[in-house]
C-alpha positions in Angstrom: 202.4 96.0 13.0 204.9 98.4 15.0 207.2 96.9 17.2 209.5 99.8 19.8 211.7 100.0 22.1 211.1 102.2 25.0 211.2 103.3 28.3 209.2 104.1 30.5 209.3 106.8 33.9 211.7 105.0 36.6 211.9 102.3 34.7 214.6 100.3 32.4 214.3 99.6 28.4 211.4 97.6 27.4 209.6 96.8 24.5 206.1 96.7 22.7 203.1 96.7 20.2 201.9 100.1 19.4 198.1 100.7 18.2 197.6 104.4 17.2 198.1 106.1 20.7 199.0 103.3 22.7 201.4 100.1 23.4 201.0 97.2 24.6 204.1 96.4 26.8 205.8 92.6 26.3 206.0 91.2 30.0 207.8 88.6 31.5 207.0 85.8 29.7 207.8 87.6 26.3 211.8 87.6 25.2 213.4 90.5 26.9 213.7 92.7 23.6 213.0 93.0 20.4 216.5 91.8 19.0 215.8 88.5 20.8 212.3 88.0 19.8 214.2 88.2 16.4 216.1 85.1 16.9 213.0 82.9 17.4 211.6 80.3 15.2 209.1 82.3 13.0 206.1 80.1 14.2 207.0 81.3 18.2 208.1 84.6 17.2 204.4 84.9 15.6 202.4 83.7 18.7 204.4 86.5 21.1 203.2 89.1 18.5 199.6 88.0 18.2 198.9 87.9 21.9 200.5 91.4 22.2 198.6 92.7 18.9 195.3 91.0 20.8 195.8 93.6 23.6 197.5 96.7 22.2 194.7 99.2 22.6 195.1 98.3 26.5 198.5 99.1 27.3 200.1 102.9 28.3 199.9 106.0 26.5 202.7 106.5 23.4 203.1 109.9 24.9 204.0 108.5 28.6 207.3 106.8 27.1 210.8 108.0 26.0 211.6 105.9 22.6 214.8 104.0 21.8 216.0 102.4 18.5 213.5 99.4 17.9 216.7 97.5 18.1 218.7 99.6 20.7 221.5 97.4 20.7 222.0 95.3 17.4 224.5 92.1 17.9 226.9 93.1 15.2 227.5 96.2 13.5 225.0 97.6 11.1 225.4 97.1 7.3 224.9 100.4 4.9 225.5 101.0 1.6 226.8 103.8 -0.3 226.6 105.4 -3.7 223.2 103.7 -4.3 220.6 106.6 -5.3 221.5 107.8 -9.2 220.6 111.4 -7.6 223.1 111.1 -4.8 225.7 109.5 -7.4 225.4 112.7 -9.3 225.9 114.6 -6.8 228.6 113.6 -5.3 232.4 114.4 -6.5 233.7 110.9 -5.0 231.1 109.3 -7.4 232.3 108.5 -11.0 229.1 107.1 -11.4 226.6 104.1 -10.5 228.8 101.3 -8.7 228.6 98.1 -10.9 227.5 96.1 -7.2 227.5 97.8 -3.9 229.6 99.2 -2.5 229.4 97.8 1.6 230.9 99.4 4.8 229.0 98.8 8.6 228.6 101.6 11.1 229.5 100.3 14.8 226.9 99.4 17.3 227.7 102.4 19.6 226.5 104.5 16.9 222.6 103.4 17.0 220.3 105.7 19.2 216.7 106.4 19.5 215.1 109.8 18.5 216.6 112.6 20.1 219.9 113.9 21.5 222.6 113.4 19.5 226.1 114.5 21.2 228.9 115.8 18.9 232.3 116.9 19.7 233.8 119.2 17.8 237.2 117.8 18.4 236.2 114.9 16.2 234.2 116.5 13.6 232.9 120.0 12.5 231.4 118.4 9.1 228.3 116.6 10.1 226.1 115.5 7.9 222.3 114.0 7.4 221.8 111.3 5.0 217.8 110.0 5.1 217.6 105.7 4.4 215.4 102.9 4.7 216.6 100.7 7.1 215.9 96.8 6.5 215.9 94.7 9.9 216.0 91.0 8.9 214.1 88.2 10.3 216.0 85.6 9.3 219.5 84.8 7.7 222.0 82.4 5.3 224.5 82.9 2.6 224.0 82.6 -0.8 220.2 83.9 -0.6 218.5 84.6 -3.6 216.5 87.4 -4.5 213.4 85.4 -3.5 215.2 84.8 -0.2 216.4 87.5 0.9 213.1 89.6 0.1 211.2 86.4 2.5 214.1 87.2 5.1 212.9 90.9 5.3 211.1 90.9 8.9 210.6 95.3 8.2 211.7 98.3 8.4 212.2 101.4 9.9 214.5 105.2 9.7 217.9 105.8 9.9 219.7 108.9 9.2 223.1 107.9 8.6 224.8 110.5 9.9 228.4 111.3 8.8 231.5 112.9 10.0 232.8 114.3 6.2 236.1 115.5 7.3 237.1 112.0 8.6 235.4 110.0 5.7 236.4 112.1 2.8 238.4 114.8 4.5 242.0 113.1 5.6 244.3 111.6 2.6 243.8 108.0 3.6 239.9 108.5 4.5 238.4 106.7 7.1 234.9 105.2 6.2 234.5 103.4 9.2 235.4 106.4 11.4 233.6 108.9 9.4 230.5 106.7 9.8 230.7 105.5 13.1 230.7 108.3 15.8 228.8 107.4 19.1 225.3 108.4 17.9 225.5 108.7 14.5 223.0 106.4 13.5 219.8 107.0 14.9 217.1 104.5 14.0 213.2 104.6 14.4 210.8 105.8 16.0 209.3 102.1 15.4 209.9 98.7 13.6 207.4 98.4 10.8 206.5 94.9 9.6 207.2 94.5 6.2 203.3 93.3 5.6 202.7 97.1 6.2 205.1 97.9 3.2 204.9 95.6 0.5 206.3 97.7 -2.4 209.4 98.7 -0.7 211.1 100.1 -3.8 208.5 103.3 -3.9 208.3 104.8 -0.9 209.0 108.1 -0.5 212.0 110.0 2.3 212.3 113.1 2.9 215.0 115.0 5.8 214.4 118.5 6.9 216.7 120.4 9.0 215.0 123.4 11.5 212.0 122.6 8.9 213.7 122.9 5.8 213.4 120.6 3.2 217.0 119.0 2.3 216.0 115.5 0.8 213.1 114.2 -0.6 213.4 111.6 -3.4 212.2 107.9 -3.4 213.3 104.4 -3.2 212.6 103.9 -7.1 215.7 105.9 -7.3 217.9 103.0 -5.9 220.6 101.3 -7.8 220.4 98.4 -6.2 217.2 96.8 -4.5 216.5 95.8 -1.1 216.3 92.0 -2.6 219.7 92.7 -4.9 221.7 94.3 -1.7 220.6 91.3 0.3 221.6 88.7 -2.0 224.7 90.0 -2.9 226.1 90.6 0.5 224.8 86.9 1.6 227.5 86.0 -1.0 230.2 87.0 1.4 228.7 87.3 4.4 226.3 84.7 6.5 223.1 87.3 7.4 221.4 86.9 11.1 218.0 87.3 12.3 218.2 91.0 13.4 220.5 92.3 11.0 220.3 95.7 10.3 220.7 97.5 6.4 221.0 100.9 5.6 220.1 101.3 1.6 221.7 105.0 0.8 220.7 107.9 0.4 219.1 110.1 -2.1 220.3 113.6 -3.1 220.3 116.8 -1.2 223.2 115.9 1.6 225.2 118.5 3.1 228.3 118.0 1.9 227.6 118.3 -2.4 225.5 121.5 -1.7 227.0 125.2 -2.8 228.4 125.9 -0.5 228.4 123.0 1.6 226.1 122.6 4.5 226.5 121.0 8.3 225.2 120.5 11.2 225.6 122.5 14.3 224.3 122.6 17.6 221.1 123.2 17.9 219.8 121.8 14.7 216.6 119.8 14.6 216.5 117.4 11.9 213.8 114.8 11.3 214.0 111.7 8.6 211.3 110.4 7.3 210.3 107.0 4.9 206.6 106.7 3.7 204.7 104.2 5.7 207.0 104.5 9.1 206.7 107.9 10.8 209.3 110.9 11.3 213.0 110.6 13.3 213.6 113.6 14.8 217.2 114.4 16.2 219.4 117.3 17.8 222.4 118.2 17.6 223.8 119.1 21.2 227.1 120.0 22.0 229.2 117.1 23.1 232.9 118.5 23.5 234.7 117.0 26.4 
């Protein structure tokens, strides 16, 4: 099942089923988004899908609405991992090699968007770079989860490209993760939520990232260091995990900043994301200087 976020001509967000061309839009009597349906008891949150699955192939045209992130909003910041693709490891002069457990950081909230317009001002950052990743959105939470819980927490998945400002994360003496990471914008997520029935084997699906139809990435997710089960446990040790939480896994190989000479995005610049099973992100780079 897909689940989006959209919205439609003259309208505010809403949210939906899609079947092939079309969606079936929640109404009224359906939570008001998709980050709330989240939050319900499995058993309800099962029925509102059903009876929206039932009428899917009735609702308005896919091509009539303007997507947002599935979860355009999330409550709390949005988990991500780095260093956790042996290619990307390689790769990467900050890398001394495969982290012995993940290594965690979160991106703010301000930084999810939709497919689309991305705005970036140079003031901030002239080293902008893609990073394609499986994103997990989780359907339920707890700490201490093992891996058997935390792969039955997995509601499913969707796109990010976690894009990155290099000169603030790497580029200043103290680095700035956080800052690097966490421009308005810079995570876009989508185009839809894909229930993780749809993607059983979640460790080998393939991503791939072109820029102006280029290929930059394409590896797999049998490339991780650590699983989508392993990442989940380990940061339930520390942290108590919510319905609607959202995880960015890493990134394989081919990013901007380890290429010879190093590569970033400008205005202008289509790029579009893609995980096996989901559908393609596509975002532009637009000049946001103020």
């Amino acid at each position: 099942m897909h689940l989006l976020s959209f919205r439609l001509p003259g309208s505010g967000p809403a949210w939906g089923v899609r079947d092939g061309g079309r969606v079936a839009v929640a109404g009224d009597t359906a939570p008001p988004d998709v980050a709330t349906l989240l939050e319900l008891p499995a058993a309800e949150r099962d029925a509102v899908l059903a009876a929206l699955a039932a009428r899917a192939g009735d609702g308005v045209a896919l091509d009539e609405v303007e997507l947002l992130a599935p979860i355009p909003r999330p409550r709390r910041n949005v988990f991500a991992v780095g260093a956790n693709y042996r290619g990307h490891v390689e790769e990467s002069e900050h890398s001394a090699g495969p982290p012995a457990s993940p290594i965690f950081f979160t991106k703010a909230t301000t930084t999810v968007t939709g497919p689309g317009p991305v705005a970036v001002d140079a003031g901030l950052t002239t080293r902008v770079d893609w990073e394609v990743e499986l994103a997990v959105v989780l359907g339920s939470g707890g700490r201490h989860l093992s891996r058997e819980d935390a792969a039955d927490a997995v509601f499913g998945y969707t796109t990010a490209n976690d894009l990155s400002a290099r000169d603030q994360q790497h580029g200043r003496p103290e680095g700035q993760w956080f800052l690097g990471k966490s421009l308005d914008g810079f995570c876009p997520l989508g185009p839809w939520l894909v229930t993780k029935d749809e993607l059983p084997d979640p460790g080998a699906l393939r991503l791939t990232l072109t820029v102006n139809g280029v290929v930059k990435q394409d590896s797999t997710t049998a490339d991780m260091v650590f699983d989508v089960p392993a990442l989940l446990a380990e940061l339930s040790r520390f942290v108590t995990l919510h319905p609607g939480d959202v995880l960015l896994t890493g990134t394989p190989s081919g990013v901007g900043d380890a290429r010879t000479p190093p590569e970033y995005l400008v205005p202008g610049d289509e790029v579009v994301a893609q995980v096996e099973g989901i559908g393609p992100l596509a975002t532009t780079i637009v000049d946001g200087a103020r």
